[in-house]
Each structure stands twice: as C-alpha cells, then as structure tokens.
C-alpha positions in Angstrom: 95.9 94.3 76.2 92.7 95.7 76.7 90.2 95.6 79.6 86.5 94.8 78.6 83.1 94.4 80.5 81.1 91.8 80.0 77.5 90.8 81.5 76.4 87.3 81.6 73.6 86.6 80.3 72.6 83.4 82.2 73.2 84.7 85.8 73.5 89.0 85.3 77.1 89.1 87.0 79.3 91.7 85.3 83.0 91.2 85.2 85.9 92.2 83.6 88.4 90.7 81.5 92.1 91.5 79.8 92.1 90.3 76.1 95.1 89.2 74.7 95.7 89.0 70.7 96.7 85.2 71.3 93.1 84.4 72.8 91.6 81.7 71.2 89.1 80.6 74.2 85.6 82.1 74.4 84.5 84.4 77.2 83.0 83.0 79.9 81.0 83.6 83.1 83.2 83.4 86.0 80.6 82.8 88.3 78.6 79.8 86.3 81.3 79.0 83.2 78.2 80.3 80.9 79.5 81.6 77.4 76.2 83.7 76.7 78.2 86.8 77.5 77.5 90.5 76.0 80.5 93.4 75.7 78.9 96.1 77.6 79.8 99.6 77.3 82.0 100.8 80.1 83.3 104.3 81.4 86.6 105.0 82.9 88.2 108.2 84.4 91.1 109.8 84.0 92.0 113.3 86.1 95.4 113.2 84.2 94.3 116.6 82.6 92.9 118.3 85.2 95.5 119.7 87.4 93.6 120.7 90.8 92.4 117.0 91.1 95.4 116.5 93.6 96.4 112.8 91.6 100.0 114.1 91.6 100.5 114.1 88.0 101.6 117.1 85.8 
C-alpha cells in the first residue's frame, strides 16, 4: 500500500493518499471532489542508517 502526493489542480491543495491494488475509484480533491489531480514527487526521511540521530533504532 503505498503513500502518494497529489496536487489538485482546480484549487492547489496537496494531499496524500494510500493506494490499494483493489482501487477502482479515481483520485480526487479532498477539499473540492475535483479529479484534475497530478502525482507529485515527494521526499521522505529515514535516519534508520544513521546511528547518532538518537531514533532508537540499531
């Protein structure tokens, strides 16, 4: 199940949204129910690897 970001492109609001294999429905704009929606790119961080980031896993 991943996570993706999406921007609307009828109001700008970004959001986020878990995709499920079974999905049939389109994505849509939870703030105005718009399916003009773009995947944007999206960054995430992770200090599992670094071990003097004090996250308490080794």
């Amino acid at each position: 199940m991943p996570l993706f970001e999406y921007k609307c492109e009828k109001c700008g609001k970004v959001f986020e949204k878990l995709i499920f294999s079974t999905d049939k429905e389109p994505i849509r704009c939870p703030v105005c129910n718009s399916e003009s929606v773009s995947k944007i790119l999206s960054s995430f961080s992770s200090n599992l690897s670094c071990p003097s980031s004090g996250s308490g896993f080794k």
